[in-house]
C-alpha positions in Angstrom: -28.0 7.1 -17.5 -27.0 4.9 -20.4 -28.4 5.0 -23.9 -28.8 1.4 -24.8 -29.8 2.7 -27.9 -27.1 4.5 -29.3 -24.8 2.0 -27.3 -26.2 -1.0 -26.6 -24.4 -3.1 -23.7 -22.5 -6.2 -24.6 -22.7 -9.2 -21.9 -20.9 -12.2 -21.5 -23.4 -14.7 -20.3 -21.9 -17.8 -18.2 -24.3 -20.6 -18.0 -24.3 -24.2 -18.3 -27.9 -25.0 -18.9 -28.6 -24.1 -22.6 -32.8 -23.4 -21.6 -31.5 -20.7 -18.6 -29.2 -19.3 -21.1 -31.9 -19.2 -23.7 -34.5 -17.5 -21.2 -32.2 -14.9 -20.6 -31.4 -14.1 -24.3 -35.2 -14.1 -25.1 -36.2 -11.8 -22.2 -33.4 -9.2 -22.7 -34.1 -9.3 -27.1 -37.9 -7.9 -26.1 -36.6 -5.0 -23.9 -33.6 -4.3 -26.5 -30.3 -2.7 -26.3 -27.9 -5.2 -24.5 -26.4 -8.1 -26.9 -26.0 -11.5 -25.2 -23.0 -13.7 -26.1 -23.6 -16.8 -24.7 -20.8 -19.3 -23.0 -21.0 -23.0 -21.4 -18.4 -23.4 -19.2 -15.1 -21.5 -17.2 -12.4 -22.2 -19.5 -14.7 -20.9 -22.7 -15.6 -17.1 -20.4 -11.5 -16.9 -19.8 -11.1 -17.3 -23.2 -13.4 -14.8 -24.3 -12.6 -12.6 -21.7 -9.1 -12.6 -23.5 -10.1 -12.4 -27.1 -13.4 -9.8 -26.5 -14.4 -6.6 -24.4 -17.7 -6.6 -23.2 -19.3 -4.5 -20.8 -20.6 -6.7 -18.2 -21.3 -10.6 -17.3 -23.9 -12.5 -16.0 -22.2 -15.3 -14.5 -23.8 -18.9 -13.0 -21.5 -20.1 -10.1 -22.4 -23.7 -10.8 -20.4 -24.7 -13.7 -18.9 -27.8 -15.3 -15.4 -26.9 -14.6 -15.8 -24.1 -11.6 -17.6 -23.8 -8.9 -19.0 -21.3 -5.9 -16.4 -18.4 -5.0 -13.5 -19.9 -7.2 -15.2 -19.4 -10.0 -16.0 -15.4 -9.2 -12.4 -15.3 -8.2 -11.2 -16.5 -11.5 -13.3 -14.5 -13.3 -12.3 -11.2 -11.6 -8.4 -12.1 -12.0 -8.9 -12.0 -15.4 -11.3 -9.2 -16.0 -11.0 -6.8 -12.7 -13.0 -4.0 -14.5 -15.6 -6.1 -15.4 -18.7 -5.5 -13.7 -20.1 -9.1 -12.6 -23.7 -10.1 -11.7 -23.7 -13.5 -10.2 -26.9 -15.6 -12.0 -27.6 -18.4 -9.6 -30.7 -20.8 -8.7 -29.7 -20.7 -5.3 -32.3 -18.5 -3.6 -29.1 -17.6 -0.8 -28.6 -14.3 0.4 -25.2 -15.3 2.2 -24.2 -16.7 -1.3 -25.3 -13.6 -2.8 -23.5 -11.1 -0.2 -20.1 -13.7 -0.5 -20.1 -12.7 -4.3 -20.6 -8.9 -3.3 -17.7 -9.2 -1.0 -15.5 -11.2 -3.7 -16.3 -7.9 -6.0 -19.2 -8.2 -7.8 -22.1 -5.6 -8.1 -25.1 -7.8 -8.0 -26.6 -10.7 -7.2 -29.8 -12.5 -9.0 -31.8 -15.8 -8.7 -32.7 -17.4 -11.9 -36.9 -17.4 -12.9 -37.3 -14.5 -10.8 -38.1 -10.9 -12.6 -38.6 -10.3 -16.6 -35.9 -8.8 -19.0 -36.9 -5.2 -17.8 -35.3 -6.3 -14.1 -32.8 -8.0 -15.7 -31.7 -5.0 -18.3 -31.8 -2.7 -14.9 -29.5 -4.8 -12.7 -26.9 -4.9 -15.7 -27.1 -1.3 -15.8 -26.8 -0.2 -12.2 -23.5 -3.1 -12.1 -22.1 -1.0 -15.1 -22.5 2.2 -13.2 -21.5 1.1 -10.0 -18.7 -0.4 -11.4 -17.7 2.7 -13.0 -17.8 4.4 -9.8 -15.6 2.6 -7.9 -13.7 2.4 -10.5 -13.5 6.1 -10.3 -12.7 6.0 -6.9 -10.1 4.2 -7.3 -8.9 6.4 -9.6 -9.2 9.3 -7.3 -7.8 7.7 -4.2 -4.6 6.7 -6.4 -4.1 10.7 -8.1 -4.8 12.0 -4.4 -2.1 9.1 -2.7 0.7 9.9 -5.6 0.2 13.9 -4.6 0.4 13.3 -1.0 3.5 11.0 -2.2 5.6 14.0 -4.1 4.6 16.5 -1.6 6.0 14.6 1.0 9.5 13.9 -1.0 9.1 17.9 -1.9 9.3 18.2 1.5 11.9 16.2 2.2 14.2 17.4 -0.5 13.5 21.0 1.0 15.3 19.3 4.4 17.9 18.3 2.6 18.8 21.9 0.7 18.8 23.2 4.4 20.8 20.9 5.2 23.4 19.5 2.5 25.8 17.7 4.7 23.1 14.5 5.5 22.3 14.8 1.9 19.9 11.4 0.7 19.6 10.4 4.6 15.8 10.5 4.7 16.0 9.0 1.5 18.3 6.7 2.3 16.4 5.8 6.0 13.2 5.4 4.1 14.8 2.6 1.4 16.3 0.8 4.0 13.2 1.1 6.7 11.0 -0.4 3.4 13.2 -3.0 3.2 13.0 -4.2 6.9 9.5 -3.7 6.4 9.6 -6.3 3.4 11.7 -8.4 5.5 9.4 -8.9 8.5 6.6 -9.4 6.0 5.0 -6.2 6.9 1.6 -5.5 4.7 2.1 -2.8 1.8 -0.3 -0.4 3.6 2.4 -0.2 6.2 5.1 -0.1 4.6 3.9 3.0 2.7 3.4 4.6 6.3 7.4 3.8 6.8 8.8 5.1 4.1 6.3 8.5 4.6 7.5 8.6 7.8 10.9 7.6 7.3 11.1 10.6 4.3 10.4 13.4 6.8 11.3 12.0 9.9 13.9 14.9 10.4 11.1 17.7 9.6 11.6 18.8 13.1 14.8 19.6 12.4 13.3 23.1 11.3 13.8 24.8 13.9 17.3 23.9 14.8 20.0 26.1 13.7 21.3 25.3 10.9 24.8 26.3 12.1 24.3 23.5 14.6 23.4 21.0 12.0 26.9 21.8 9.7 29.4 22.6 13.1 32.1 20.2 13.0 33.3 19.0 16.5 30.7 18.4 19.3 28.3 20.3 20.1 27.5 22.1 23.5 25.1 20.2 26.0 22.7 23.7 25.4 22.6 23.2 21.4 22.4 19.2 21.7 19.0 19.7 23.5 17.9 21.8 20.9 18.5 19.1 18.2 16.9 16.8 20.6 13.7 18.7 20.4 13.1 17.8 17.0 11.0 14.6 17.3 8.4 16.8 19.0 8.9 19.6 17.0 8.1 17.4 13.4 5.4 15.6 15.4 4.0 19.5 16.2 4.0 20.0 12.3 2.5 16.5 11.1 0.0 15.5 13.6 -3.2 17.1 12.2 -2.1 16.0 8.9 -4.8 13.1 8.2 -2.6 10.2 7.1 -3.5 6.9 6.5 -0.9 5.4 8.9 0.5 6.9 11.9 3.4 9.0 10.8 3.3 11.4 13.4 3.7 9.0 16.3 6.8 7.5 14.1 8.6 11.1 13.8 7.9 11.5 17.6 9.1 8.2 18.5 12.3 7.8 16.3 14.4 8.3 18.7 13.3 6.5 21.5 15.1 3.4 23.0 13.4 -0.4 24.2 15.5 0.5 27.5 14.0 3.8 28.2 17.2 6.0 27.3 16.1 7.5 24.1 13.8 10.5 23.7 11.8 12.8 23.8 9.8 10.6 26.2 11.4 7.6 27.2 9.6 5.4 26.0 10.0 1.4 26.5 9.1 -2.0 24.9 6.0 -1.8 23.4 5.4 1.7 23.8 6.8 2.7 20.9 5.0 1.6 17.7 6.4 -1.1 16.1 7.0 1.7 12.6 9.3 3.8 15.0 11.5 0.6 16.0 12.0 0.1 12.1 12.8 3.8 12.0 15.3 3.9 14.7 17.1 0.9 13.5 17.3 2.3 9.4 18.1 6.1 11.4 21.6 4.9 13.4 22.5 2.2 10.4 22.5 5.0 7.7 24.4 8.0 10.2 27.0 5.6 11.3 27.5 4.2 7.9 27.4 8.1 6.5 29.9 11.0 6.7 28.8 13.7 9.3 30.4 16.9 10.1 31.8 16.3 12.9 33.2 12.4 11.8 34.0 10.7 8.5 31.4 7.7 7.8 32.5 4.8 10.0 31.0 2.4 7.9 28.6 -0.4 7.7 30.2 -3.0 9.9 30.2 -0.4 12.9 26.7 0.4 11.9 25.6 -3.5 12.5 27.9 -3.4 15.3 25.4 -0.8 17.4 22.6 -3.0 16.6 23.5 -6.1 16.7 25.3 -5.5 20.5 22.5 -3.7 20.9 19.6 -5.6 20.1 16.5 -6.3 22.6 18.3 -3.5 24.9 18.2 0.0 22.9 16.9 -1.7 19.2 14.1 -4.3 18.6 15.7 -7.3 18.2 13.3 -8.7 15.5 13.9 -5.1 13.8 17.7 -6.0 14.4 17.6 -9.4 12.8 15.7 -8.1 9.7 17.8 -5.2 8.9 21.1 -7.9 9.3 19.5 -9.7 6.8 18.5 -6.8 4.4 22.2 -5.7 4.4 23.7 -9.3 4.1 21.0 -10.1 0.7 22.1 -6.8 -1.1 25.9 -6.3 0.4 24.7 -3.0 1.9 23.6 -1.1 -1.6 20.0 -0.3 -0.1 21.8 2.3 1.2 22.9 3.6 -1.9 26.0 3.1 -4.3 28.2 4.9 -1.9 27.3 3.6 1.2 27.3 0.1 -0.4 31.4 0.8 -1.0 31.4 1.2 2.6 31.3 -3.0 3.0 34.9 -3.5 1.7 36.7 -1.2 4.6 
């Protein structure tokens, strides 16, 4: 609980009408600790919102030069910390849960409760506030762990295998950026590029000698290497993520037509994050050097998926990724691959 006497609260007041404004000074000076700075208008709270810290507002949503909602939203653009109690005469609970739902922690009507209420909402806004604030917090440190353990993971894939070096990393740049393309919301493409950085985990339990063997590989070994879609879906899918990255390592090699694997899959089928994948995937191992074949470069890369597109590829997928590669000349891919444009 706060001691308003060792620390009393400062609060921005936001009210046109000098006698509301007044009240509220009044009441809140006969139950002490919270000092009341006193504004008329929008323009003079931005201003002191810029020049001054104080630990909460109360904030009318009638105003000369604001009004409603816009004037919560401008008020939380340039304070988001701030804990905001919206101080209204309209006696409107949907008014009251709209300013919840625009982030503010409380809601009062003007002439109703004395200075004790008044002193009591501030303090549980300043609390909650500091919660969630807290949560935030927590769900950020917990999202950039999961985010290192997944490119620990992914860097140990690489040490196993060194010869496709940088290809999940290179996948999950590229996949992002087809993401950004088709104007994909941030929360997915996080779940790409997660995905797209352990999309070969499966590839565990293949050989290794299989994954550095120059020259083709027997029809026996190429089914083992063909299991590992199922075999990195195996090893993700009671991982809780936040998006579906075990369905997208399961599905990243499946085809529109049917011909991929390790089901089948067609059309819609497959989720619309293992399209991206499958596109990035056969753009960065054509444009790469392999064991078994140099890199045959970026043009034969677009080449698959652009004869390919709405047959093996998603051809909105398709028509993203052509764009990607034609904004940046290729270097998504990396500084290397990039070079690949001039052969």
């Amino acid at each position: 609980m706060m001691d308003l006497k060792i620390h009393p609260l400062r609060l921005l007041v936001v009210e046109d009408n000098p006698g509301d404004a007044r009240l509220v000074e009044v009441l809140l000076s006969e139950v002490g600790g919270i000092i009341v700075e006193w504004v008329a208008s929008l323009g003079e709270a931005l201003a002191a919102l810029a020049a001054n810290t104080y630990d909460a507002t109360l904030l009318d949503l009638s105003l000369p030069d604001s009004s409603g909602m816009d004037t919560v939203r401008a008020v939380r653009r340039a304070a988001p910390e701030l804990p905001v109690v919206v101080f209204t005469g309209l006696d409107d609970e949907a008014t009251g849960l709209s300013a919840v739902q625009e982030g503010c922690q409380d809601y009062m009507v003007k002439g109703i409760g004395d200075g004790g209420m008044i002193r009591r909402t501030l303090i549980y806004a300043v609390e909650r506030k500091a919660a969630e604030l807290e949560r935030e917090r927590a769900a950020l440190r917990l999202k950039t762990v999961l985010a290192q353990t997944v490119r620990a993971v992914s860097r140990t894939l690489e040490l196993r295998d060194p010869y496709t070096a940088g290809h999940q990393r290179r996948v999950a740049l590229l996949a992002a950026a087809i993401g950004g393309q088709m104007n994909l919301s941030v929360p997915v493409i996080e779940g790409l590029q997660t995905a797209a950085l352990i999309h070969d985990i499966g590839k565990i339990n293949v050989p290794s000698d299989f994954l550095s063997r120059p020259g083709k590989l027997s029809t026996a070994a190429f089914e083992i290497i063909k299991s590992h879609p199922q075999v990195g879906f195996d090893i993700v899918h009671e991982i809780e993520f936040p998006w579906p990255v075990a369905q997208a390592i399961l599905q990243h090699h499946e085809r529109l037509d049917g011909s991929g694997y390790p089901g089948g899959l067609k059309g819609d089928e497959i989720i619309l994050e293992a399209r991206i994948l499958a596109v990035a995937d056969v753009v960065e191992a054509i444009s790469s050097h392999r064991p078994y074949r140099p890199s045959l470069g970026i043009r034969a890369a677009l080449e698959e998926i652009g004869a390919n597109a709405g047959r093996r590829y998603d051809p909105h997928v398709v028509d993203a990724c052509l764009a990607v590669v034609a904004e940046d000349d290729g270097s998504v891919l990396g500084p290397d691959d990039a070079m690949l444009l001039a052969r």
